[in-house]
N, C-alpha and C positions, 0 to 999 in steps of 0.2 A: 645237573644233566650232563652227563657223558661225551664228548664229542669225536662225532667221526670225519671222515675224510676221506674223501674217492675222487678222483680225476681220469678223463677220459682223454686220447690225445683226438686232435684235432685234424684227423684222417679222414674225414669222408660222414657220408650216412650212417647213422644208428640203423644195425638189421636186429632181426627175432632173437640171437643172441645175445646182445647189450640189453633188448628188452626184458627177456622173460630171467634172463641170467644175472642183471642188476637193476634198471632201472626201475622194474615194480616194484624190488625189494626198496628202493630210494623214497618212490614213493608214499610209501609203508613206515617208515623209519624217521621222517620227518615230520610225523606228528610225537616223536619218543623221544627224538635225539635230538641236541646243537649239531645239527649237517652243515658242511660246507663242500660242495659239488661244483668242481670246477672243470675246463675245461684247459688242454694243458698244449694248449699252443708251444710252447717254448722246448715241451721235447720232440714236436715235430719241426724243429727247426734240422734235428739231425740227418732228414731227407731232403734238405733243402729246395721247402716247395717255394714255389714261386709266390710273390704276394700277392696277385690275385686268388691266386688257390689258399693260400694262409688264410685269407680274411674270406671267402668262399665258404670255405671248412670249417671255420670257429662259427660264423653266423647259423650252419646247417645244424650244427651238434645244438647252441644257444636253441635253434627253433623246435627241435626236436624232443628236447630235453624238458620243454617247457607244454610240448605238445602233450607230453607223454603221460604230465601232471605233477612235477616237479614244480611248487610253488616259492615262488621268491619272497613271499613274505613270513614262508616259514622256516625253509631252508635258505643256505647264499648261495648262489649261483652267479658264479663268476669266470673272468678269461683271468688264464694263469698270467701273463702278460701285466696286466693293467697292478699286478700289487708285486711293484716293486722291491720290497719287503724281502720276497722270496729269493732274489736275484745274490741279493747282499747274504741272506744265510746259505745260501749255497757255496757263497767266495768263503767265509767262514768257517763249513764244514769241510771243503778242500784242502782246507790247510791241515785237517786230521785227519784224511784219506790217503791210505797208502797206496801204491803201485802195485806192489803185489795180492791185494786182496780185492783190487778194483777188476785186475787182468782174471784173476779166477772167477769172478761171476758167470755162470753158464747165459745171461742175455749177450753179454761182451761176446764171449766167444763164440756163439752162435751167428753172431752178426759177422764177425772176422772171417767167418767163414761165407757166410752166405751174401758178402757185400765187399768183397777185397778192397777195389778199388775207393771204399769211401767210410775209410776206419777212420773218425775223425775223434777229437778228445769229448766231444759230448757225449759220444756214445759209452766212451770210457766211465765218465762220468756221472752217466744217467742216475745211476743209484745212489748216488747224494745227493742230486737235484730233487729225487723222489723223495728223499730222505727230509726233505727241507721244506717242502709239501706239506708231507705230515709234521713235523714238531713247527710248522713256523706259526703252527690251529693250537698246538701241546696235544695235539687227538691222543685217543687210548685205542680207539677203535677204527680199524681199516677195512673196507671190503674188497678183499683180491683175490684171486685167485690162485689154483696152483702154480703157476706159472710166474706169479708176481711173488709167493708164497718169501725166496731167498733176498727179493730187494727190501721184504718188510725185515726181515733177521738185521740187513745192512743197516737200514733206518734206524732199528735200535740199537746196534752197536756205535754209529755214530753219536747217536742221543748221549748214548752212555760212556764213552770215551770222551764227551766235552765236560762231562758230570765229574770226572774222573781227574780231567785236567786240573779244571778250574774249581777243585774241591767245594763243588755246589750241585747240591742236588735238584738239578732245573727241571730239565725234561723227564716226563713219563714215559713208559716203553710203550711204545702202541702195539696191538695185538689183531691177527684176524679175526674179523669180525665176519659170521654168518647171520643175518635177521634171523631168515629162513630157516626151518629147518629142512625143509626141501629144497635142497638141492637142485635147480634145474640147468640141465646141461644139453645145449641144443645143437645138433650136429647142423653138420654140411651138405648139401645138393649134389656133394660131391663121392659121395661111398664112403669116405676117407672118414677126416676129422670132425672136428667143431666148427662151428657155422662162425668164418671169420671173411674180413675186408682183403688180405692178403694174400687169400686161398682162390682168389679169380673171381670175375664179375657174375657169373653163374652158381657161386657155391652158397653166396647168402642172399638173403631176402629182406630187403631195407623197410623199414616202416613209413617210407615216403614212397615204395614202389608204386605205379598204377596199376589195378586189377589186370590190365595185359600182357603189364610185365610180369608180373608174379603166377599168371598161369604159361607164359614162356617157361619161365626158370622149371616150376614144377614140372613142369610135362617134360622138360630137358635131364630130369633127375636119373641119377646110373641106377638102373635095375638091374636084374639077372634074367633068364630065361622061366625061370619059375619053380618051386618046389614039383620035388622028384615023389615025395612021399610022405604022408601024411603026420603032421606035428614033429615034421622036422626043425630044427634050427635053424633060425633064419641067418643070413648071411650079412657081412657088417651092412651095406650097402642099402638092404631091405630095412632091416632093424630099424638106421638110419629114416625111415621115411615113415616108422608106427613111431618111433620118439614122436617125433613133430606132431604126428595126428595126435598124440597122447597130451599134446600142448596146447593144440588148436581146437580140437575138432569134441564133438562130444562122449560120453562114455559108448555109450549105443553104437557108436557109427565107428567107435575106433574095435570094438566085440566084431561087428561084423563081420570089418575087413578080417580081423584074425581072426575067424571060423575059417571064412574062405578061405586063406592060405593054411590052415591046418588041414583041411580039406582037398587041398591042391585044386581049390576051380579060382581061384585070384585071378582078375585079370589087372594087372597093374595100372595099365591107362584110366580106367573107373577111379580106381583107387588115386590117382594125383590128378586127377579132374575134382575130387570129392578134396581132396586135402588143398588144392590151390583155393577152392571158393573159403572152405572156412579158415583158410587164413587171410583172404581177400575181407572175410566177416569181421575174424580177429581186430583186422588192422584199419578198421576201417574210421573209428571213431577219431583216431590218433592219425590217422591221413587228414580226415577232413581239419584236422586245428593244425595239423604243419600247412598247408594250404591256405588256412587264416592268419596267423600269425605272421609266416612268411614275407606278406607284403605289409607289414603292420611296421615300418623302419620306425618310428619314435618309440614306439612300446618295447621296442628291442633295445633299444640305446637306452631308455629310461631302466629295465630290468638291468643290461650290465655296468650300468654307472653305478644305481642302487647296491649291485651284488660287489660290488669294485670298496665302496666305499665301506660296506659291512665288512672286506674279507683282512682292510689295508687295517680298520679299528683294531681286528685280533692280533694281524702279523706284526704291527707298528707298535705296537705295547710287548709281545715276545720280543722283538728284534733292540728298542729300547731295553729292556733288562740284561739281554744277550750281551751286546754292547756296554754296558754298565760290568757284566760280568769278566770280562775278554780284558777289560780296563781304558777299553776308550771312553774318556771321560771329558766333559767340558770344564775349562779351567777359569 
């Protein structure tokens, strides 16, 4: 059995994008695959949240992740944190990470740019931590995205530059992994992008939102003034809000809305009245178990002890051979 590896960092609520974009797929794949799904505390150390918010964020993601139907007994589901393991093959792939290939990452330099004041060496970093993620599992298979697409390239170049050193052929390349073959990509509230945590507290939609909030956000969503003529082009902004119905709502109701706007009688507000309820429907099942789980504290701590100790068995037997191979040896 194949094994994969995804990590979410420990920023806040899972919205419609983490759901519909991977965690179904999570849940789908962990009846196929040796999954290990973690929860990656340690690269949100680079925004230096407070540890209330640390442990806030890690328990939110744990609750949610587990709401969503990610099963710990089939998959590990763990805090990056708690397997030390990791920490040590990260020191280890540092020592074959150059300067100059770390500084050209386009996440590096995006960040230099959009965070001057708090260019710290983790950020530098980050792509061997990520790197260490995956081979500390030996995964083949990663679910990332485009945007993650160049730290998975780094990961195998890592793997394979220690392979290289220490004339041993250890690690495996890991590869994007798609389950899916649909693709689903879920925009933003906001006309713009993809439906993310960073893009403002109005742009996504949490799956622990309340039906109040989530008809706030919707009804707040950028519209236009309306088509000019019939079976025009719709504009990003529009588009943006038949994606979503195309996710949430049903075949029927998503035909309608687009008659009406090919028609020019749309009136928009019907239409994000209509699209808040069924995503209010969508989310509903996976609200009511973050709401139980929640206050469920031993069942939480028993799930991440359990997923702590599955994840330290895989990384502690890698990091032992690693070690063995490097030449630190017991004498």
């Amino acid at each position: 059995m194949e094994t994969v590896v995804s990590g979410i960092r420990s920023t806040g609520n899972l919205h419609l994008g983490n759901y519909y974009g991977a965690v179904q797929n999570f849940v789908k794949m962990q009846h196929e695959y040796n999954c290990f799904f973690f929860i990656a505390d340690l690269h949100s150390l680079t925004t230096h949240p407070t540890p209330a918010n640390l442990h806030n964020n890690v328990k939110q993601v744990l609750v949610e992740y587990l709401a969503a139907g990610i099963d710990p007994e089939k998959a590990t589901i763990y805090v990056q944190s708690d397997v030390p393991e990791i920490s040590e093959l990260y020191l280890y792939m540092n020592m074959n990470a150059y300067l100059g290939e770390l500084e050209r990452s386009t996440s590096f330099k995006d960040k230099v740019r959009s965070q001057p004041d708090n260019v710290n060496a983790g950020l530098l970093t980050y792509p061997v931590l990520m790197a260490a993620d995956i081979i500390i599992h030996k995964a083949t298979k990663v679910p990332v995205g485009k945007d993650q697409e160049q730290h998975l390239e780094m990961a195998r170049t890592f793997g394979n530059r220690f392979n290289r050193l220490y004339n041993h052929d250890y690690f495996p390349e890991p590869y994007a992994f798609t389950f899916s073959e649909n693709l689903v990509k879920i925009p933003g509230l906001d006309g713009k992008g993809k439906m993310g945590k960073s893009e403002g507290e109005g742009n996504a939609v949490y799956l622990s939102d309340t039906p109040e909030a989530i008809r706030k956000k919707v009804m707040r969503a950028v519209t236009d003034s309306g088509p000019t003529q019939e079976n025009q082009q719709k504009p990003q902004e529009i588009q943006n809000l038949f994606d979503l119905m195309k996710v949430v709502s049903s075949p029927d109701t998503y035909t309608h809305f687009d008659d009406l706007y090919n028609n020019c009688s749309i009136r928009y507000g019907d239409m994000k009245k209509q699209l808040a309820e069924d995503m209010i429907i969508a989310t509903a099942p996976i609200r009511e178990k973050i709401n139980e789980i929640a206050n469920d504290a031993p069942y939480l701590r028993q799930v991440a002890r359990y997923g702590a100790v599955k994840a330290r068995e895989s990384a502690s037997k890698t990091l032992k051979e690693v070690r063995e191979i490097i030449g630190f040896r017991n004498f």
